[in-house]
Structure formats: structure tokens, C-alpha cells
C-alpha positions, -999 to +999 in steps of 0.1 A: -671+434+392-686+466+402-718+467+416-748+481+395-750+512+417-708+520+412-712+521+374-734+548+373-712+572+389-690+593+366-658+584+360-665+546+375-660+516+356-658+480+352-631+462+381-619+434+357-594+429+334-609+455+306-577+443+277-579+411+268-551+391+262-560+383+223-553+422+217-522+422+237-495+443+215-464+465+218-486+496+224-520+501+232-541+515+206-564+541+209-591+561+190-609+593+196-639+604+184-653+632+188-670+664+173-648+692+185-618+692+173-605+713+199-611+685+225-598+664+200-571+678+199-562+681+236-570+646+239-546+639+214-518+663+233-523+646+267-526+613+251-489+616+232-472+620+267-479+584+276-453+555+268-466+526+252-494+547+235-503+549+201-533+572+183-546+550+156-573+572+148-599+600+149-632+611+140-655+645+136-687+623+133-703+587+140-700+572+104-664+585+101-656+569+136-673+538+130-659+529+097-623+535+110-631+511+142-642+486+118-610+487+096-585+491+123-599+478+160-580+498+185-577+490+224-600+519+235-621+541+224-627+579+235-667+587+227-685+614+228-725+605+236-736+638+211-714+631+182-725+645+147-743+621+124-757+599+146-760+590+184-727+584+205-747+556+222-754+541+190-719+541+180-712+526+217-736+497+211-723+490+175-688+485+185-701+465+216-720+441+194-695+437+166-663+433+196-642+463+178-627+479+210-625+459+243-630+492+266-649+524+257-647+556+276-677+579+271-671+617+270-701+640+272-715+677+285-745+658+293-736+642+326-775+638+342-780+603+353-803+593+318-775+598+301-751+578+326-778+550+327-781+544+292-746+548+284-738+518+312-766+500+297-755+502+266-719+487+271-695+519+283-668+508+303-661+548+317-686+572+317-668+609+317-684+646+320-663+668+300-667+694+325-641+679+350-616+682+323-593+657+310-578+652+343-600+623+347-597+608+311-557+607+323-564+587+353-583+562+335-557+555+307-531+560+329-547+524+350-554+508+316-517+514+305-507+497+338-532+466+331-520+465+296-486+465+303-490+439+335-507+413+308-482+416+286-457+405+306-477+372+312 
């Protein structure tokens, strides 16, 4: 496991086995939530190149996401920390509590450490700043792909 320090940083996250294997399926699921649809949207565009991918779900707000989470658990979850109608971090720590998505990646223009700390705290598996682009969201789905499709052949 990471140290307490590493999971701070952006982008960092946990060094274990994030999919476990009572979720192992043909693809890996994921949902997005988040209140621009624009970055929606380019999520959504980079995410469809992936193999062994499939978008379950998306969201504008926090009751939206949450109630779709709750139906339909997916793998992962993209978050953004400001969604509308509620608290990102909230969301984070409901679907942490409840066990609806094994690994959650948190998306935010609001990168200052708080933010970072609390979002760790509360659960986050990834920690992203928006800024850097989508580049880094790849690189982390990209190595949970891997790690979902190295379980599944087990």
C-alpha cells in the first residue's frame, strides 16, 4: 500500500488490487459524473476507445449520480469534487460506505492540498486536477483495464 504521504499527490493512488474479484465481468463498468457536460462528454469520447470498456452511466448532479450507482454498481467511478446538488465528497463517501464502486477517481479544478486531503480521507482511490487534462484520467484506466483483465483470467 501507498504510504500516507504518496496518496496525497495528484494523480497517485492506492498499490493494491483496486477490482475485486466478486465484480469480475466481461467488461469493466464505468460511470461518470460530472457537472459539465462538455467534460462529460470528452470523457465519454476517450473512454469508448478502450476494449473491454463499457459506460454504464452518467450524471449532471449528485442525486442523479448517486441514485444511478445505487441501481446499477459499476467498476469505477469518475467524480467531480464540485458537482451540482451536493458535495462530490459526499457522494465519494456515500458510495464508500454503501460498497457501490470498488475504485473512485476524483476530478476537480480545485487541486490545493485541502481538497486532496479530504478527498483521500474520504475514500478516493485517484485524486485528478482537471487542468492536466484527460491525459492522466487515461493512464489510470488504462492500468485498471490491465488489472481487471489480469483477474479475470484467474
Amino acid at each position: 500500500m501507498s504510504s500516507p504521504r504518496s496518496r496525497g499527490r495528484v494523480g497517485v493512488g492506492k498499490s493494491r488490487n483496486l477490482i475485486p474479484r466478486d465484480r469480475l465481468k466481461k467488461s469493466m463498468k464505468v460511470f461518470i459524473a460530472d457537472d459539465s457536460h462538455l467534460f462529460r462528454r470528452q470523457l465519454i469520447e476517450m473512454l469508448s476507445e478502450f476494449e473491454g470498456l463499457e459506460i454504464v452511466g452518467q450524471a449532471g448532479n449528485a442525486q442523479e449520480a448517486l441514485a444511478a450507482i445505487t441501481a446499477q454498481p459499476p467498476d469505477v467511478v469518475t467524480l467531480d469534487v464540485n458537482i451540482l446538488g451536493g458535495s462530490g465528497i459526499d457522494v465519494l463517501m456515500k458510495i464508500k460506505r454503501d460498497r457501490l464502486a470498488p475504485v473512485v477517481i476524483m476530478l476537480t479544478n480545485q487541486s490545493s492540498l485541502p481538497y486532496r486531503r479530504k478527498c483521500m480521507q474520504a475514500g478516493a482511490d485517484f485524486f485528478v486536477d482537471k487542468a492536466v487534462g484527460i491525459s492522466e484520467v487515461r493512464q489510470i484506466i488504462e492500468g485498471l483495464l490491465l488489472q481487471f483483465n489480469t483477474l479475470s483470467l484467474l
